[in-house]
N, C-alpha and C positions, 0 to 999 in steps of 0.2 A: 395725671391732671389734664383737664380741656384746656387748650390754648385761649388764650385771653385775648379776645374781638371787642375794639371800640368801631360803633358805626356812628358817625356821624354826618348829619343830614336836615336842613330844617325844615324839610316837610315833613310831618309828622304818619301820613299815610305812609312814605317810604320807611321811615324807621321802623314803623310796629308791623309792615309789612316781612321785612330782612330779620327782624330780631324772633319773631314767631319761626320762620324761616332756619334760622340758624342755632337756636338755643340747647337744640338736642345735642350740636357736636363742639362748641364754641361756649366759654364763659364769657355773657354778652353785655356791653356796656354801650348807652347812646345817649348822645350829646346832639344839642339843637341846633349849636353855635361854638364857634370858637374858644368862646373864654370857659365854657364847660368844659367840651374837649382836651382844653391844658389843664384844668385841674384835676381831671380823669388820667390824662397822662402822667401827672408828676405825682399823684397818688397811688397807683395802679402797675403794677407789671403788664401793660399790655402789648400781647406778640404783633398783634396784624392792626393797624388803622386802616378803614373803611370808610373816605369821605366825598363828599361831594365837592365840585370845582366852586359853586357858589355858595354861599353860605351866610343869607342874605348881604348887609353891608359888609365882610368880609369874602376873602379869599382862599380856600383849600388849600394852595400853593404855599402860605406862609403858615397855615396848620403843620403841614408835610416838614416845611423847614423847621418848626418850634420842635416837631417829633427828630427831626434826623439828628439833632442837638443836644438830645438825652444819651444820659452814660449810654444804655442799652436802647440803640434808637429802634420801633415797631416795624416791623415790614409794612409798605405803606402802598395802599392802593388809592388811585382817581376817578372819580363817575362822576358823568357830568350827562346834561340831554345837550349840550352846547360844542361836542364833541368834532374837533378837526384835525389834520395831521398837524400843524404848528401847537396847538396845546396839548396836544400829546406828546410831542416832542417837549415842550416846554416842560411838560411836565417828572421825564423821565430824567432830565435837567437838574430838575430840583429833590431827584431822589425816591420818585416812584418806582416802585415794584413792576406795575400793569395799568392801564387807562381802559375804562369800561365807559360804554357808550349807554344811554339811559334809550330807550326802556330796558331795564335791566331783563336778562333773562337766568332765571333762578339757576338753573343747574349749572349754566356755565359761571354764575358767580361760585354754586359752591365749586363745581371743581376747581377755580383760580384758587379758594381760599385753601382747600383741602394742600395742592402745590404750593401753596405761600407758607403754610404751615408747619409741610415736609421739610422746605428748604431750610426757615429756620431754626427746627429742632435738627437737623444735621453742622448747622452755623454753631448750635448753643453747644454740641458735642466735641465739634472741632475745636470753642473756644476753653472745653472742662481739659482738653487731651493738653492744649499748648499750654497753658497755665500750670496743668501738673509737673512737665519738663522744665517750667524754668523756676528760679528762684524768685519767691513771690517777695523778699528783703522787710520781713519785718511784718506785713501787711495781711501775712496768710490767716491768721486766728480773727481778722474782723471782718465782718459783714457789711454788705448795704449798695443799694444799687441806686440809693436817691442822693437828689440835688445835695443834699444835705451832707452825705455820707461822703460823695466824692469832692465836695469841697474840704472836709475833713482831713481822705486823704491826701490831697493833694495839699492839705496844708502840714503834713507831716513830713510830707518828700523836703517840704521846703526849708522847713525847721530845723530837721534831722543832724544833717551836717552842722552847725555852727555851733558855739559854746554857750547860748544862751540860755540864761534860768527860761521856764517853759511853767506856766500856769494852766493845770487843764478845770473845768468848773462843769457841773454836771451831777444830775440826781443818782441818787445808790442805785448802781447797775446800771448806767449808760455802759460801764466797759472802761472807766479810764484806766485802770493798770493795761488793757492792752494797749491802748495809746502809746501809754510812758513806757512801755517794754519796745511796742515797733521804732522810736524815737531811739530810743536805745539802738536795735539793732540796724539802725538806718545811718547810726552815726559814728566818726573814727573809733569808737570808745567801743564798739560791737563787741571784739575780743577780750574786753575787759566783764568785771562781776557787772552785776543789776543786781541793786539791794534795796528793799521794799520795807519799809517801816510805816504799819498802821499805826498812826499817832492815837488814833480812840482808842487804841487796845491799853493801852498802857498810861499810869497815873501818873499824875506831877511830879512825888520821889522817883520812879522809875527813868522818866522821860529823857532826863541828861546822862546818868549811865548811860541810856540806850543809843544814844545817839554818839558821845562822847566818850564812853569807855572811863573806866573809874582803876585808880591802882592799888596795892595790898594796903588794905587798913583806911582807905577813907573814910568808910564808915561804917558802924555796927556791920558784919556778916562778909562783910567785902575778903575774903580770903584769899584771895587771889588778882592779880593786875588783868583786865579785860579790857581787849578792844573794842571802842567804839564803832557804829556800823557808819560813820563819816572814813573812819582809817581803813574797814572792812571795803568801802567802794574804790578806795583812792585809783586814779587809772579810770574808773566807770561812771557809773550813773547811781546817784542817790535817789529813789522814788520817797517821798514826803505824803503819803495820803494820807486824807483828812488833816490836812494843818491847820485849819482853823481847832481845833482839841487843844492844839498847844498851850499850855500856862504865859502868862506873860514876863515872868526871871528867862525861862528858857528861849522864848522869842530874843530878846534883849541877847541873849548868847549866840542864838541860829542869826543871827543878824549879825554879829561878829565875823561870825564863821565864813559869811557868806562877801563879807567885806576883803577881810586880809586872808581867807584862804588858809586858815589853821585853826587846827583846836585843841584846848587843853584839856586834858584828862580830870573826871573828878578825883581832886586830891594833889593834884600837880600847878605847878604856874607854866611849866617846859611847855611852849607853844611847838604843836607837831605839823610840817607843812602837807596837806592834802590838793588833790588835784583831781575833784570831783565837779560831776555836771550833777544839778539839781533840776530836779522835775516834780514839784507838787501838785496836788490834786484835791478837792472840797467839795464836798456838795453843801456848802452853805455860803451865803452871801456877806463875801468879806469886805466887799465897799460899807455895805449897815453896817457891820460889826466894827469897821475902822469910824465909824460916825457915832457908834453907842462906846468906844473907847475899849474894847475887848479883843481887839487887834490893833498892833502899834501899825501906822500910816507906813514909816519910813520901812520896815520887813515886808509889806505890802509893795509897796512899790520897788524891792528888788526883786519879790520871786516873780511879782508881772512882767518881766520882758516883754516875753510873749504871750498870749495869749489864747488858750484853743476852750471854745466854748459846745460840749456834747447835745445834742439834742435828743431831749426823751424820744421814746417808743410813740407816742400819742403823736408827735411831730411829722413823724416819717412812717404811716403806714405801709408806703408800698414797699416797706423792708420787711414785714413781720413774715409774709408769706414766705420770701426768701429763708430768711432764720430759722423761722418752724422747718422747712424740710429738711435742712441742713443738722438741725438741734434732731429729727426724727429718725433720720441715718446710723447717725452719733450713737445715739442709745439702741437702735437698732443692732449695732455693731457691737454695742460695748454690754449689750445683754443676751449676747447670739442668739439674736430673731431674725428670722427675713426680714427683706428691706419691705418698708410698709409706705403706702400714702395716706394721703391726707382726705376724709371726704369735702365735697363741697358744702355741708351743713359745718363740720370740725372749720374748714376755712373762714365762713360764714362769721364764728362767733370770733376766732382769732382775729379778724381786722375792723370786729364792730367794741372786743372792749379795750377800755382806755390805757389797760398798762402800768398802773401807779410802780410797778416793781421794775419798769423795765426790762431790758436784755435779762437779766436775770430771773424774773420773774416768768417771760415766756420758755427760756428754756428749764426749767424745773417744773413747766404746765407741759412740754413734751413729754418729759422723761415720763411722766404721770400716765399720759396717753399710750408712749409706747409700753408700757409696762400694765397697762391694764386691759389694751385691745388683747382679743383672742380672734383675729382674720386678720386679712394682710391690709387692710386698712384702717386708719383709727375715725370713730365715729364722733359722732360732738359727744352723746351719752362717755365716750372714754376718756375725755376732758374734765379737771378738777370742776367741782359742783359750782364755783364762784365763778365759770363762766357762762354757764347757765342761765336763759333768764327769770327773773324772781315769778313768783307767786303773782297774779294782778288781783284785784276783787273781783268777787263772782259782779257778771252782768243782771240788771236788775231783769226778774221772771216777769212784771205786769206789762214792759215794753219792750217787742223784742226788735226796738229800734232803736232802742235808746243808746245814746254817743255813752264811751268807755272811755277813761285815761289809760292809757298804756304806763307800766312802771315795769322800763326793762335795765332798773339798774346802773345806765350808761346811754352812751352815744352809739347810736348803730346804723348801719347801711339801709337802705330803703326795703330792700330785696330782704330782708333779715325778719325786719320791723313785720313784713307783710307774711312773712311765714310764720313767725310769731304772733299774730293777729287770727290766721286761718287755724292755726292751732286753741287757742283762747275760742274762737267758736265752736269747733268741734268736740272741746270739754263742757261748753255752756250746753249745746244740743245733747250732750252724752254720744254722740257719735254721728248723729242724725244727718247726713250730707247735705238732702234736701235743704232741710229746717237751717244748716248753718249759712250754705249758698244765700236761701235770701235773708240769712241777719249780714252777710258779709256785702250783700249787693250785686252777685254775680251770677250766671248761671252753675246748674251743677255741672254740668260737662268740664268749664272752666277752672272750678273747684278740684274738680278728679286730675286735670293737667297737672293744676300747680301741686298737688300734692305727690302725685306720680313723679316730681322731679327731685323732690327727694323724699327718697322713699325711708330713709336712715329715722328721719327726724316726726313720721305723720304713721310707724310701723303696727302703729296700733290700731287706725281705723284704717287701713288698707288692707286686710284680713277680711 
């Protein structure tokens, strides 16, 4: 994978000057201003920041510091024309890499970048080596490098220890059983079982058996006395996913439970005293449902203690990158192939769609990839068809200027959009470069760049 360059700068001759410059070895991101810049950054895994000291009514220097503040902060370079030893110093202060003086000279920005890039893929190495040696307590099986992710887990570290009921809320496949397992294995109770009850799986006869355990002969089939999975945790952790499925007799009972710390057996009164930690999970919105009366308020407001709320896949872009390689390894490993990466077009569509499936849904679009690539990379073509973009209407033949609505399905990255556009010309032309270059507005030389940069995705008119 290219290491990942944001240049930011708001003269616009320097930017498209550096990014022409740099795009062949660097995956290139540029920003005009500051407030771009940080949404680039908190979006983005990017290695190296590249910015200038002024940046109109802003400062480079508090850029530098919003970057150094990120879980994985970028290696951070200063260019200024305003260049003295006290702001270079200053600068080094606040967390620079190197200070370049303006007028830039091309070669020695790339070789600084080329050493910024060494150093931190030796950083990113040293940090896979010390993390394998120690115990990662719980936290190993999740992902995430965003703002999002480490408030997460930093709110598990905090949680972990104490005996509080734990609500985690979150759409199917954020990942909340791994939450409620690291919670688990974070808290005195580690040594003890973890026991996991999908309440959707099971119907309203079932439900209290399952939870409560029933003895010989309560009812029709009962042959034998069964423990409940409340008796089966005692000592641990009971995981509740999906409670909002629950019937409401059984609420009225788990609300007992949760009160005096015992349960009876269907078919018994003999109260049995437990000493479990409860951990539910929902992807449905249980305040409505306690306002439309299909959740009792007062069960509500014991299993919220606390509260840990997941944020989808759509939220947290700059995690998908991370995941997919990690999810491509994984099945790499577990279908004995060599280790594969990712093209930049496969990256491309991974961070342009929306994710409705979540964690779950991107790693079952890996497994799909590694399993269908035949070279040591997987291409966007080896990506399920639904990340693909759609079909658009043919361009009208009597104008061949005529504006075109784009229907790519979803939300997508600029850079995406526009290779997806060069592509839709060169079908309208039937390959024709010239003819597409001026439906697109460009020359053809420019034409042949952008398609020369990926070559994965344009393999049929580059022949």
């Amino acid at each position: 994978m290219l290491p990942v360059l944001l240049i930011v700068d708001d003269e616009k001759s320097t930017r498209d000057v550096l990014c022409s410059a740099l795009e062949d070895d660097y995956e290139v991101y540029a920003a005009a201003n500051g407030k771009a810049a940080r949404a680039i950054l908190e979006s983005e895994p990017v290695d190296i920041l590249l910015t200038d000291l002024r940046l109109g009514g802003e400062s480079g220097m508090d850029l530098i510091d919003h970057a150094r503040a990120l879980p994985l902060p970028p290696t951070c370079i200063m260019m200024t024309a305003y260049g003295s030893p006290a702001t270079a110093a200053e600068a080094k202060r606040h967390g620079a890499y190197y200070f370049l003086t303006k007028p830039l000279n091309l070669d020695e920005v790339e070789l600084l970048l080329k050493r910024a890039a060494h150093t931190r893929s030796l950083e990113a190495e040293n940090r896979e080596l010390t993390a394998s040696l120690r115990p990662t307590g719980g936290l190993d099986a999740m992902l995430g490098n965003s703002p999002q992710m480490q408030a997460i887990f930093n709110r598990i570290r905090q949680v972990a220890p104490s005996t509080a009921t734990v609500l985690i809320e979150g759409e199917t496949g954020t990942g909340k059983e791994l939450v409620a397992k690291a919670i688990h294995s974070l808290s005195p109770r580690a040594g003890s079982k973890f026991v996991a009850v999908n309440c959707a799986a099971l119907s309203p006869q079932l439900m209290e058996s399952e939870l409560f355990g029933h003895e010989k002969g309560a009812f029709t089939g009962a042959m034998q006395r069964r423990i409940g999975r409340f008796e089966e945790a005692d000592g641990g952790t009971l995981f509740l996913d999906e409670i909002g499925e629950i019937d409401m007799p059984t609420q009225v009972k788990l609300l007992r439970v949760l009160a005096e710390k015992s349960i009876e057996r269907v078919g018994s009164n003999e109260p049995i005293a437990v000493n479990v930690r409860v951990i539910a999970a929902t992807n449905r919105n249980l305040q409505e449902m306690v306002q439309a009366g299909t959740f009792r308020q007062d069960l509500y407001q014991r299993i919220n203690v606390i509260s840990l709320r997941l944020p989808p896949l759509r939220e947290r872009v700059g995690d998908v990158v991370l995941m997919a390689n990690a999810f491509v390894q994984e099945f790499c490993k577990e279908n004995n192939k060599e280790p594969k990466t990712l093209s930049r077009p496969a990256l491309d569509l991974l961070r342009a769609y929306n994710w409705p499936g979540n964690v779950r849904q991107l790693r079952t679009a890996m497994e799909h990839g590694v399993v269908m690539s035949a070279s040591n990379y997987i291409a966007a073509e080896d990506l399920p068809e639904y990340l693909l973009p759609q079909s658009a209407p043919p361009i009208p033949q009597n104008n061949l200027h005529t504006d075109f609505e784009l229907d790519f399905g979803g939300s997508f990255n600029l850079e995406y959009v526009e290779r997806c556009t060069i592509l839709r010309a060169l079908e309208h032309t039937k390959g024709n470069r010239s003819r597409a270059a001026e439906l697109l507005g460009i020359n053809r030389r420019t034409l042949q760049r952008k398609m020369s940069e990926t070559p994965e995705m344009f393999r049929k008119y580059l022949s």
